[in-house]
C-alpha positions in Angstrom: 0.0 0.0 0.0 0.9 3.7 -0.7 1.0 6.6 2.0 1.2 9.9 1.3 3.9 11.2 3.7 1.8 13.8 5.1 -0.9 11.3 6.4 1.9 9.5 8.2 1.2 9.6 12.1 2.9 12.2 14.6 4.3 11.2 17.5 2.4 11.9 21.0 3.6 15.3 22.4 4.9 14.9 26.0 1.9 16.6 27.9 4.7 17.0 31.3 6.7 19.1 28.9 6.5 22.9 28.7 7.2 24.6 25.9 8.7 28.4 26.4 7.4 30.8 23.7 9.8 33.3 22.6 8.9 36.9 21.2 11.1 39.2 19.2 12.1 42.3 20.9 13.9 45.6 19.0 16.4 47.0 21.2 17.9 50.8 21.0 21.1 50.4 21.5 22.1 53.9 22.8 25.7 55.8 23.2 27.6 58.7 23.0 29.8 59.6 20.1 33.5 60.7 19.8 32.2 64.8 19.0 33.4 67.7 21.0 32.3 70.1 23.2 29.4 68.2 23.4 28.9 64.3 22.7 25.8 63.5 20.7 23.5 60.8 21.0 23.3 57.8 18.9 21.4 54.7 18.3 20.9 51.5 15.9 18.3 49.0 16.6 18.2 45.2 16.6 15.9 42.7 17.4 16.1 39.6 19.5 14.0 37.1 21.0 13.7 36.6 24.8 10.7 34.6 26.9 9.8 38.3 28.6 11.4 41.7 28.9 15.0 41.5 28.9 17.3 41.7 31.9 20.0 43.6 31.9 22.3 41.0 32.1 20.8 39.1 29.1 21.7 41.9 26.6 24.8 41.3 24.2 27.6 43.1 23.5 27.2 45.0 20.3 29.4 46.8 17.5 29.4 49.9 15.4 31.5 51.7 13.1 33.6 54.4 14.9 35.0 55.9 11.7 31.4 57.7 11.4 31.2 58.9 14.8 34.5 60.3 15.2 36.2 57.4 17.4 38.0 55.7 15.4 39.8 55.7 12.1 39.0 53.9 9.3 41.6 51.4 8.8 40.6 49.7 12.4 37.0 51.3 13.2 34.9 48.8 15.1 34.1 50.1 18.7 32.0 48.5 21.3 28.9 49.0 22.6 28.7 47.5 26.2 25.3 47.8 28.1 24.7 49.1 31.5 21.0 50.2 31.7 17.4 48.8 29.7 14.1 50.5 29.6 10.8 49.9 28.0 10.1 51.9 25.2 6.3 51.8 24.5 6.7 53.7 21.5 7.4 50.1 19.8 5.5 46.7 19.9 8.0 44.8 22.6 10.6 48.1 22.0 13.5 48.4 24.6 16.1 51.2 25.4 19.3 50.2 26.1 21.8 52.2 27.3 25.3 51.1 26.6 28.9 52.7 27.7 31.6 52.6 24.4 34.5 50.2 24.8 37.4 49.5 22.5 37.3 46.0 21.4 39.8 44.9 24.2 37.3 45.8 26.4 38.9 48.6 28.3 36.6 52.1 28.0 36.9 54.1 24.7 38.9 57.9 25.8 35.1 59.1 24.8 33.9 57.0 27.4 33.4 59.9 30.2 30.9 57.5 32.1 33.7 55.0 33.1 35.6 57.8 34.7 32.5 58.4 37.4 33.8 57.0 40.8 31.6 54.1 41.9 29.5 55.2 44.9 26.2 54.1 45.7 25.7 56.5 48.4 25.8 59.7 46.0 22.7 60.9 44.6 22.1 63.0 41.7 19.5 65.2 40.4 19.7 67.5 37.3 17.3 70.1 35.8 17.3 69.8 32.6 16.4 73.2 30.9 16.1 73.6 27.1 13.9 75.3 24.3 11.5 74.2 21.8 12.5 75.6 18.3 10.6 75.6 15.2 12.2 77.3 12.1 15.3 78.6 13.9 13.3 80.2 16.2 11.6 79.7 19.8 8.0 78.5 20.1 6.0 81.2 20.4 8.6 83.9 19.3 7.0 86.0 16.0 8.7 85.7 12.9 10.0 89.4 13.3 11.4 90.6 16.5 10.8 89.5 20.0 7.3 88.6 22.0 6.8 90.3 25.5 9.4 90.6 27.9 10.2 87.7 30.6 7.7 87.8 33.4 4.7 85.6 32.8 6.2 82.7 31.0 7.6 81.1 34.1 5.3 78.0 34.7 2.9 79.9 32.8 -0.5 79.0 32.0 -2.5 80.2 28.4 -1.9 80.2 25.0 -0.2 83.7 25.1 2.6 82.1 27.5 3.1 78.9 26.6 1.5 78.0 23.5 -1.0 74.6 22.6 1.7 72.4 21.1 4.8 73.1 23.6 2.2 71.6 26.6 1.4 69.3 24.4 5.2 68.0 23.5 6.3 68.2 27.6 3.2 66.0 28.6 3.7 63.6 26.2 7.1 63.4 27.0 6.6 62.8 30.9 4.7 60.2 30.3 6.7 58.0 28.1 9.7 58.9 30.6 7.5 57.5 33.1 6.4 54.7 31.0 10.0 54.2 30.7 10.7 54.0 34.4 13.0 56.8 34.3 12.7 59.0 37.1 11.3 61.9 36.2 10.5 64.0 39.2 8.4 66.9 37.4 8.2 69.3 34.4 7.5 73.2 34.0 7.4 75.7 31.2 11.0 78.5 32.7 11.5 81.7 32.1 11.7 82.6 28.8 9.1 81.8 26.1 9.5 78.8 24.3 11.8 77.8 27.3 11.3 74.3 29.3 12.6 72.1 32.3 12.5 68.8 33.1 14.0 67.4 36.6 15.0 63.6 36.6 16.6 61.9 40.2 18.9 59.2 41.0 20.3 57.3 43.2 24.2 56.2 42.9 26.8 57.7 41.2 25.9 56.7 37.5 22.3 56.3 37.4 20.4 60.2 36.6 23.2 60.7 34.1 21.6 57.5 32.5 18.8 58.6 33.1 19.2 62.6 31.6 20.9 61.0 28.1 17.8 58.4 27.5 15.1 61.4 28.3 17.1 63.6 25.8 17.0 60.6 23.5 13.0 60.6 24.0 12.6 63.9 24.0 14.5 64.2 20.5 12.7 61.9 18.8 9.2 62.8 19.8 9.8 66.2 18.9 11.0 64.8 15.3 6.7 63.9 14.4 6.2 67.6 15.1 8.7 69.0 13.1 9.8 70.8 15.9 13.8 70.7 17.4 15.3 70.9 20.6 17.6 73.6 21.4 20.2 72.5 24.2 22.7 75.3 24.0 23.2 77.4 27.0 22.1 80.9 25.4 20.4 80.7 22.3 18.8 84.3 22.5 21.3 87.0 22.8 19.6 90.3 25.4 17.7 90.4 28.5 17.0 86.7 28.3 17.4 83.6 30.5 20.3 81.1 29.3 19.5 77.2 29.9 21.2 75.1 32.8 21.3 72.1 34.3 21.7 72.4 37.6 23.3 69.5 39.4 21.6 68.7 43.1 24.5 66.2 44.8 24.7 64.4 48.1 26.5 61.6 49.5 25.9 59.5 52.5 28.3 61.8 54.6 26.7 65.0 53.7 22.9 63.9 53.9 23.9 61.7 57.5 26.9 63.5 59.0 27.7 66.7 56.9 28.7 69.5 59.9 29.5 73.5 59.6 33.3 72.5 59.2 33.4 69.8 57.0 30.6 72.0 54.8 33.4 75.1 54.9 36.3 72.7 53.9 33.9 71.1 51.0 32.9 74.6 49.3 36.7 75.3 49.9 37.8 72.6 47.4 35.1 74.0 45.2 36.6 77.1 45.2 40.2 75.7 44.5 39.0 73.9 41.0 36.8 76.7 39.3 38.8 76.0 36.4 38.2 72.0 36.1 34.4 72.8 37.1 33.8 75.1 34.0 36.0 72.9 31.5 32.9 70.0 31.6 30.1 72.0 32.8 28.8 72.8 29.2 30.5 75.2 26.2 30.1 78.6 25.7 29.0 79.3 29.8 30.7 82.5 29.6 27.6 83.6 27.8 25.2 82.2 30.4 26.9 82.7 33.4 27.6 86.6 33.5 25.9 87.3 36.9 22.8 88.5 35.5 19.9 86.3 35.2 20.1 84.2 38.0 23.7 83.0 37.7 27.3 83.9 39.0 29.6 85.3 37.3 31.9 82.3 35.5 35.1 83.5 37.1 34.0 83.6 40.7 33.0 81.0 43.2 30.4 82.1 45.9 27.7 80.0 47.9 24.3 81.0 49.7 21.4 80.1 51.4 18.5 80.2 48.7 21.1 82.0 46.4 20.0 81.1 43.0 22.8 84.1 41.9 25.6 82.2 43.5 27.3 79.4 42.1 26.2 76.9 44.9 22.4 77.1 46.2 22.5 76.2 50.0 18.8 75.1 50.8 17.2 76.2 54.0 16.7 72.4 54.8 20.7 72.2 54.8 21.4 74.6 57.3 18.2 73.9 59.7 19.4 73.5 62.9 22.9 73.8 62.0 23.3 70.6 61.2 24.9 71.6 57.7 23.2 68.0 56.0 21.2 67.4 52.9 22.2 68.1 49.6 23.5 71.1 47.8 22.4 72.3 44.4 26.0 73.7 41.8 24.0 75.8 39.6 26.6 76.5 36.8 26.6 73.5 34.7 24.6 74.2 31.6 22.1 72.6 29.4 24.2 71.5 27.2 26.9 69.6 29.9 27.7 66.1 29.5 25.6 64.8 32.9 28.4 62.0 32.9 31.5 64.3 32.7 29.4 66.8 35.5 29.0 64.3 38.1 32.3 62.7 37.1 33.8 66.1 37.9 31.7 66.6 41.5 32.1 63.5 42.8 36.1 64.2 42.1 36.2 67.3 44.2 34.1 65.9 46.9 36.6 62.7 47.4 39.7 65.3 47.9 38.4 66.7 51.0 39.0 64.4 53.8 36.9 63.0 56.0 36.4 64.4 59.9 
């Protein structure tokens, strides 16, 4: 007798065995590239199956050409792309961010690689402002195409077309919430002091982690801003005059000062402070000079001061640091601008604070 092959019998599936089903996920693979001043962001996506939502820890190694991001020539380009952070993105079916530091491929940290240089400490926390302007045809939301709108005063986390606009309100809320969809942790958003002008504030605790945190909310921010036509201005003074530059003011603490801190180990803190203006200013954004003049809410870039509730000097004491004179809490530097490298800014803090010795 003849069978056709496909009437022959199939074997009895094991009903005590489980079968794991797989789905295909498309990673961003993030990083910063090899430009100066300021490092831009890249990413490349690729697509991989896992059971659920990647761990951290299941994430490969990846590559990319360095010759085309200005770290590393063309005769021997291939960099590395190792991750250290994931978050959904639920902009994509099964979409993932993933942050990744750039190594050279004998997997030491590339010189662009200003994350590596952070010193590891879990007890330091970090939270940055993150100030910038919404820009449509070269110029900010809400300016006319000829001359200036109204003067600053009633844009600061103004309310009503005239101040803010329909579409700017609508770009910052739809940006918080696929930061929070993200589980980045994004602590609040208002519209600043000049017109067109934002902020967003992101917190985080250890060393490394609201740097992350700042780069992948830039990243979001970017690209949700690219399906309104509509780009992001980071740079620290984009509108010469009588208006407010952009910052990023970086809040710091470390176990010490939020559990011990002290009048005399505060005085010997700012001291160090004052002793490395130089290596402050050098990562703390380009063009500053512009921005920080000693008008509009800033210190001037060649002196050091602190105060309680200053926002004109260049550290902001809080009231809550100095209650009781117990000299604990955290302190806010407010001269790193929007444009600063959050990696190379806490890099740079957490430096000074580790020359000043302990009581």
């Amino acid at each position: 007798m003849f069978f056709c092959a496909c009437f022959t019998a199939k074997p009895i599936a094991n009903p005590n065995k489980t079968t794991t089903k797989m789905a295909k996920y498309v990673l961003e693979y993030l990083w910063l590239d090899g430009y100066t001043p300021v490092p831009n962001i890249r990413g490349k996506s690729q697509v991989k199956e896992f059971a659920s939502f990647p761990k951290l820890e299941q994430l490969p190694e990846w590559g990319f050409d360095g010759s085309s991001t200005q770290q590393a020539p063309g005769g021997s380009s291939d960099c590395v792309l190792k991750p250290v952070a994931i978050y959904p993105d639920t902009t994509r079916r099964n979409g993932a961010i993933v942050m990744c530091e750039v190594m050279m491929p004998d997997g030491t940290p590339h010189p662009s690689n200003a994350r590596a240089t952070i010193l590891d400490d879990e007890g330091a926390w970090f939270g940055f402002e993150q100030e910038y302007f919404l820009v449509q045809d070269g110029k900010p939301l809400g300016f006319p195409q000829d001359g200036y709108p109204a003067p600053q005063g009633p844009y600061y986390c103004g309310v009503g077309y005239k101040n803010v606009g329909d579409i700017a309100r609508t770009i910052v809320n739809e940006h918080l919430d696929l930061c929070i969809d993200a589980g980045i942790n994004h602590e609040g958003i208002n519209a600043e002091v000049a017109k067109g002008q934002w902020e967003f504030q992101i917190f985080g605790k250890g060393s490394k982690s609201a740097a992350d945190q700042i780069w992948v909310a830039r990243y979001l921010l970017n690209r949700l801003c690219e399906k309104y036509g509509i780009d992001v201005d980071y740079h620290c003074k984009p509108i010469k005059g009588d208006w407010n530059g952009s910052g990023m003011h970086a809040n710091f603490s470390t176990a010490y000062l939020r559990e011990k801190g002290g009048k005399a180990y505060f005085e010997a803190l700012m001291a160090k402070f004052a002793e490395n203006v130089a290596e402050h200013i050098a990562v703390y954004g380009p063009d500053n000079h512009l921005r920080l003049t000693g008008l509009h809410e800033t210190q001037s870039i060649d002196k050091f001061s602190y105060g309680v509730a200053d926002r004109g000097a260049s550290i902001r004491v809080p009231h809550s640091f100095v209650k009781d004179g117990k000299y604990q809490g955290y302190l806010e530097d407010r001269r790193p601008n929007s444009q600063g490298d959050p990696y190379q800014i806490a890099s740079r803090i957490l430096k000074t604070i580790s020359e000043v010795p302990l009581p």
